[in-house]
PyMOL CGO cylinders between C-alpha atoms (Angstrom):
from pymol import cmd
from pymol.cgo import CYLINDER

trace = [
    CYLINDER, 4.49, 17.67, -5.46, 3.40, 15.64, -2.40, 0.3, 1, 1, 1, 1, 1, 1,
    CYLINDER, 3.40, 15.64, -2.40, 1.96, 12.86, -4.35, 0.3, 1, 1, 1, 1, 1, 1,
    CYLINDER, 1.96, 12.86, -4.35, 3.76, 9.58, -3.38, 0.3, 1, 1, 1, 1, 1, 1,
    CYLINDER, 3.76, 9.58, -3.38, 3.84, 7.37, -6.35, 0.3, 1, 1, 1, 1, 1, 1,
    CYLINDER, 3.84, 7.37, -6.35, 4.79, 7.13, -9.47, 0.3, 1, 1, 1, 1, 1, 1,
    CYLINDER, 4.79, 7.13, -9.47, 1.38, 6.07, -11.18, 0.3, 1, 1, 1, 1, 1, 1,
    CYLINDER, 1.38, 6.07, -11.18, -0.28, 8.69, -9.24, 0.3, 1, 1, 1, 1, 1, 1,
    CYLINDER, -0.28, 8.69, -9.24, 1.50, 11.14, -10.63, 0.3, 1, 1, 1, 1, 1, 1,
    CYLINDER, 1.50, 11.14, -10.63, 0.64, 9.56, -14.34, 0.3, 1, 1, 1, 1, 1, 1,
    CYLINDER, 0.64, 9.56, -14.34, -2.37, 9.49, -13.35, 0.3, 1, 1, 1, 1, 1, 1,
    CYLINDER, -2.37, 9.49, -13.35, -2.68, 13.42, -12.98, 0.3, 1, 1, 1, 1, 1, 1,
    CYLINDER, -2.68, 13.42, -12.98, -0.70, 13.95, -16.04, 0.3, 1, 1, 1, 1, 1, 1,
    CYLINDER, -0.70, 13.95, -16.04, -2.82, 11.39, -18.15, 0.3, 1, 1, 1, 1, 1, 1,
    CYLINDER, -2.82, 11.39, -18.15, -5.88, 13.51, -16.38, 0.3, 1, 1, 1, 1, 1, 1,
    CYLINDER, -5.88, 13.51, -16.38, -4.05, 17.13, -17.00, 0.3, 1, 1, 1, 1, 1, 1,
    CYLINDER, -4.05, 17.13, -17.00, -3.82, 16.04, -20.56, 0.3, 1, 1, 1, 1, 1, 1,
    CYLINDER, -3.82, 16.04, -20.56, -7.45, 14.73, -21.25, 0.3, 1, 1, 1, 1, 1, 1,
    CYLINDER, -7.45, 14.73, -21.25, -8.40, 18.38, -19.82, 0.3, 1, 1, 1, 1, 1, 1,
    CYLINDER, -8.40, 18.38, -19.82, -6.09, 20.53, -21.94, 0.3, 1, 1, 1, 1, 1, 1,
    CYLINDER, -6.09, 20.53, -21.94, -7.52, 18.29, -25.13, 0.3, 1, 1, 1, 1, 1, 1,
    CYLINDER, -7.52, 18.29, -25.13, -11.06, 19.42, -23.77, 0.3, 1, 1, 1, 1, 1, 1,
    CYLINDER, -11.06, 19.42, -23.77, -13.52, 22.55, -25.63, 0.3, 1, 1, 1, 1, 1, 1,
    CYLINDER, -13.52, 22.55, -25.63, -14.98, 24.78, -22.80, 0.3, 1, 1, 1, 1, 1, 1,
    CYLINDER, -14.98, 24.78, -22.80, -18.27, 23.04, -23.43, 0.3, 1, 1, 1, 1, 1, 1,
    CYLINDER, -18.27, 23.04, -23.43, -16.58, 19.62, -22.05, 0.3, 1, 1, 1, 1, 1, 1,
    CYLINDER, -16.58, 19.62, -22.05, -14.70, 21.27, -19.11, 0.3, 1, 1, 1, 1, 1, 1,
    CYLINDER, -14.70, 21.27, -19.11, -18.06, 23.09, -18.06, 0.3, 1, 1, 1, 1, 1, 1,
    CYLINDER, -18.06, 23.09, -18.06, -19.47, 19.32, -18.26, 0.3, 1, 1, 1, 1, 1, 1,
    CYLINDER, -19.47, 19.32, -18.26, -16.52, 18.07, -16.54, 0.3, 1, 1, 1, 1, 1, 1,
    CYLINDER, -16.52, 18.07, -16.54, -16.46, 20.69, -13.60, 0.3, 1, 1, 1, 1, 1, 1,
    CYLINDER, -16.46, 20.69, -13.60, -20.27, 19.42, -12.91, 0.3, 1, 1, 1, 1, 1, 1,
    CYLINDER, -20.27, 19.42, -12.91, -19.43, 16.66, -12.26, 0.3, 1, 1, 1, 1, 1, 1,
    CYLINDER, -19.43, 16.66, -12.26, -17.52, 17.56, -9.17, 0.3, 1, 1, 1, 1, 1, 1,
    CYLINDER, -17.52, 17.56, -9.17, -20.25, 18.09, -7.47, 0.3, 1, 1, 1, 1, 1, 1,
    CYLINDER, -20.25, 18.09, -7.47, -20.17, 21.63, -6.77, 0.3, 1, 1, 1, 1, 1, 1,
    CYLINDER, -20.17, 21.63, -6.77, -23.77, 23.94, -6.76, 0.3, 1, 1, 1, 1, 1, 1,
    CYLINDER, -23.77, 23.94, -6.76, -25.16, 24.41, -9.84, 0.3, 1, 1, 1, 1, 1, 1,
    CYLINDER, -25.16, 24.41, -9.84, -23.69, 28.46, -10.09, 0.3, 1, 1, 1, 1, 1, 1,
    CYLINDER, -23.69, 28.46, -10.09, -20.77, 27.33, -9.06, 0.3, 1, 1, 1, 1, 1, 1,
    CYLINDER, -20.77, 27.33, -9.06, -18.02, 27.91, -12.12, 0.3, 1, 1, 1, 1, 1, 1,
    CYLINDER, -18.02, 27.91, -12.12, -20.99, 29.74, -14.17, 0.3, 1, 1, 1, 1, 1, 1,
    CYLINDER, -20.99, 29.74, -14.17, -19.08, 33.21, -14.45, 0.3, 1, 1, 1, 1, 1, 1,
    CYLINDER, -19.08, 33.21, -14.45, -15.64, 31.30, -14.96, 0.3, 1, 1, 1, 1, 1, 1,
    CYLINDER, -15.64, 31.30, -14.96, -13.73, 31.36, -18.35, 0.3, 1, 1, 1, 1, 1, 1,
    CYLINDER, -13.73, 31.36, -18.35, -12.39, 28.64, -19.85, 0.3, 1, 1, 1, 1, 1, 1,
    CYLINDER, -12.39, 28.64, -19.85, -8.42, 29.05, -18.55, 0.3, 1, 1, 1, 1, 1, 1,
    CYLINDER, -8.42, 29.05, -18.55, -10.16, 29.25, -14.88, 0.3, 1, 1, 1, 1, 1, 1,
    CYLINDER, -10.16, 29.25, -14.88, -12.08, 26.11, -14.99, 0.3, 1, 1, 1, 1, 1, 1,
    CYLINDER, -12.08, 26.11, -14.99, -9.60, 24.14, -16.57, 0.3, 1, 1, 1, 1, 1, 1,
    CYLINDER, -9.60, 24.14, -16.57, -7.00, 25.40, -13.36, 0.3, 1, 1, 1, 1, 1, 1,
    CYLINDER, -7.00, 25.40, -13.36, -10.02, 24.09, -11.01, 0.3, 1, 1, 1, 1, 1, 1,
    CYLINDER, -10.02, 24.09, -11.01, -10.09, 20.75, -12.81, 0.3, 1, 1, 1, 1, 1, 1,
    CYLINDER, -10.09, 20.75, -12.81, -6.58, 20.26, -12.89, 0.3, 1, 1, 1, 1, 1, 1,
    CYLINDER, -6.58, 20.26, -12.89, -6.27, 21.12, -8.73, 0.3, 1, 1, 1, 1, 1, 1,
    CYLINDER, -6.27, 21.12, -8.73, -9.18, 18.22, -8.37, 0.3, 1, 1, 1, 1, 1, 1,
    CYLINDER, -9.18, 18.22, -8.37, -7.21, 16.13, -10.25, 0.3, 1, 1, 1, 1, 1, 1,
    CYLINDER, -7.21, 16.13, -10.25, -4.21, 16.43, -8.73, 0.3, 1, 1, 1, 1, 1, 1,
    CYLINDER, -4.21, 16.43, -8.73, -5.93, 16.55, -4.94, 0.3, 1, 1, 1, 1, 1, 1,
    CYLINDER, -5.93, 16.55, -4.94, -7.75, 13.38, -5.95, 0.3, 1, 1, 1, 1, 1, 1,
    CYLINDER, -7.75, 13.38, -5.95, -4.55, 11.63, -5.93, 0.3, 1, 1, 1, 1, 1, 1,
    CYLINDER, -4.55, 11.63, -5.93, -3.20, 12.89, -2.99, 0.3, 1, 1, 1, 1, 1, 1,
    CYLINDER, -3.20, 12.89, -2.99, -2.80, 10.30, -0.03, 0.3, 1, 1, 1, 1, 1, 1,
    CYLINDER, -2.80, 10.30, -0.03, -4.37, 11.15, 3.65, 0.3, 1, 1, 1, 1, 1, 1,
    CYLINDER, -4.37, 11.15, 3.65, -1.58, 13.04, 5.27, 0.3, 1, 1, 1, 1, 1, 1,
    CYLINDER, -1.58, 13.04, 5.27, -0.90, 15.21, 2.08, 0.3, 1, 1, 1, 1, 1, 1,
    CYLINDER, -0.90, 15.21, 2.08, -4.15, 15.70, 1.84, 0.3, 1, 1, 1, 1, 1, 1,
    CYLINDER, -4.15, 15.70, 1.84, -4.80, 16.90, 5.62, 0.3, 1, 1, 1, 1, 1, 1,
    CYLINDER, -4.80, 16.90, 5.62, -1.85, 18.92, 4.67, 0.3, 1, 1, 1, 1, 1, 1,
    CYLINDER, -1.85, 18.92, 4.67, -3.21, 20.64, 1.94, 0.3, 1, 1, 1, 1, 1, 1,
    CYLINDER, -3.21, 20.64, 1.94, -6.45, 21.70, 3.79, 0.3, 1, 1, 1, 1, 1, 1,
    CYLINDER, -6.45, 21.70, 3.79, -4.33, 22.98, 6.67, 0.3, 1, 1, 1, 1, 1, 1,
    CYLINDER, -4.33, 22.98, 6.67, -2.13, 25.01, 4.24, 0.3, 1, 1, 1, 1, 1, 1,
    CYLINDER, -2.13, 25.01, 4.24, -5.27, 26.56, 2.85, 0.3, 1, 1, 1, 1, 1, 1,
    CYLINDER, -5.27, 26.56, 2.85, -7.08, 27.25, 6.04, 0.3, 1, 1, 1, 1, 1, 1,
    CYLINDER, -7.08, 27.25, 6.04, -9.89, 24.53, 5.75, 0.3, 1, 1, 1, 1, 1, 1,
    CYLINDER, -9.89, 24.53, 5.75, -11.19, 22.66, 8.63, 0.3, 1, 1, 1, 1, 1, 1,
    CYLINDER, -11.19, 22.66, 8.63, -10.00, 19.28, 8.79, 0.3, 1, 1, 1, 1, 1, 1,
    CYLINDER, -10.00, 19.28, 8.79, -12.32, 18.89, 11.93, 0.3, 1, 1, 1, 1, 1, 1,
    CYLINDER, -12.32, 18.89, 11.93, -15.35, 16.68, 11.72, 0.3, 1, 1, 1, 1, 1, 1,
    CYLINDER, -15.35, 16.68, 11.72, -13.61, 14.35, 9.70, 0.3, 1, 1, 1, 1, 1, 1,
    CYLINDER, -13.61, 14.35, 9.70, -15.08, 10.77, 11.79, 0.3, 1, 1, 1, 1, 1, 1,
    CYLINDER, -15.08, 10.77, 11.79, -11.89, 8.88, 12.13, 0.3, 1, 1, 1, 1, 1, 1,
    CYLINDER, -11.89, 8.88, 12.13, -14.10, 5.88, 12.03, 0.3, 1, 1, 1, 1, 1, 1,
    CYLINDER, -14.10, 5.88, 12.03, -13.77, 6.18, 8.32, 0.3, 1, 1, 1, 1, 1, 1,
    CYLINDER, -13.77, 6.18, 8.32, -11.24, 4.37, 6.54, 0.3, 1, 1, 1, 1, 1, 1,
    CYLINDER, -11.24, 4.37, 6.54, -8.09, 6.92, 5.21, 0.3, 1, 1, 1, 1, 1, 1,
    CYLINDER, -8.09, 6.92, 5.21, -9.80, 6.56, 1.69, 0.3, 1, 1, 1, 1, 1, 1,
    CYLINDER, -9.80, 6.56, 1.69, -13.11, 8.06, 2.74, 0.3, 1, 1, 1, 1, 1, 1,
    CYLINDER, -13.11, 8.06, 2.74, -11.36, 10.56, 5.08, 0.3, 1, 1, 1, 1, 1, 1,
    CYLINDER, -11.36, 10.56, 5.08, -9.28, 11.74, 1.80, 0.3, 1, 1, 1, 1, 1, 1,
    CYLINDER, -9.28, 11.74, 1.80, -12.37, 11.85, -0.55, 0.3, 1, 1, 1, 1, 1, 1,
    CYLINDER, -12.37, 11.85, -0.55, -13.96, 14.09, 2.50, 0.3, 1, 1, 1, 1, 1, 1,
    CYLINDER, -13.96, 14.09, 2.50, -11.02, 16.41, 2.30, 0.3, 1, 1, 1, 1, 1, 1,
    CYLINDER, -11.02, 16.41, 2.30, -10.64, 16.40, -1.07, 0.3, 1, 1, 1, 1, 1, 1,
    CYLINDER, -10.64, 16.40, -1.07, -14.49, 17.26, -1.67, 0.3, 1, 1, 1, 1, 1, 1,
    CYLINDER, -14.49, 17.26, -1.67, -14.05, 20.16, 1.40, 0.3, 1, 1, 1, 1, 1, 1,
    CYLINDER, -14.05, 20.16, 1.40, -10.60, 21.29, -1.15, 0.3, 1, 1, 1, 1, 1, 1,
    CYLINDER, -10.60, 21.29, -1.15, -12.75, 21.82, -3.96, 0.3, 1, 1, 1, 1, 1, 1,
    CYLINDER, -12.75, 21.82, -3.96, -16.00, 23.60, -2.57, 0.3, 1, 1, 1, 1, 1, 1,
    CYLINDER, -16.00, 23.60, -2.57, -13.43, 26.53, -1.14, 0.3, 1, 1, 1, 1, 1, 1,
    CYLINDER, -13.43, 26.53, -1.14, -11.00, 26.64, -3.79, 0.3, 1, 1, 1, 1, 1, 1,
]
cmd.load_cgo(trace, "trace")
């Protein structure tokens, strides 16, 4: 859904797949690496942080628009965004603002 190429889509499913393959120890590692505060994903059970990690992975590959798109669908400010940036660091500013509120 909404992503616009082929090898972006492998790319999820190659990503989906390395996650499902994963022990909760390695998905808690994983999710850290996103950035997030250090409590965030501390109370969550294995089934919920492997969801989270398979929504980054899919929003990582999703181009500009789609990725505006997806903010606007889930209420998040797309605002603030300096258009000065090129569309790859607008998208990696959305898709870090996805995964803070989701």
């Amino acid at each position: 859904r909404r992503l616009e190429t082929m090898q972006s889509a492998l790319c999820v499913v190659n990503r989906v797949a390395q996650l499902e393959a994963m022990d909760e120890g390695s998905l808690r590692t994983e999710y850290a690496t996103l950035g997030l505060p250090r409590e965030a994903g501390r109370d969550c059970s294995k089934q919920e942080l492997l969801k989270r990690l398979k929504e980054a992975a899919r929003w990582q590959q999703l181009p500009l628009r789609e990725a505006q798109r997806e903010c606007r669908d889930s209420d998040i400010s797309t605002g603030g965004v300096s258009a000065k940036l090129s569309d790859e660091e607008q998208r990696a500013e959305l898709v870090e603002r996805l995964i803070l509120v989701k």
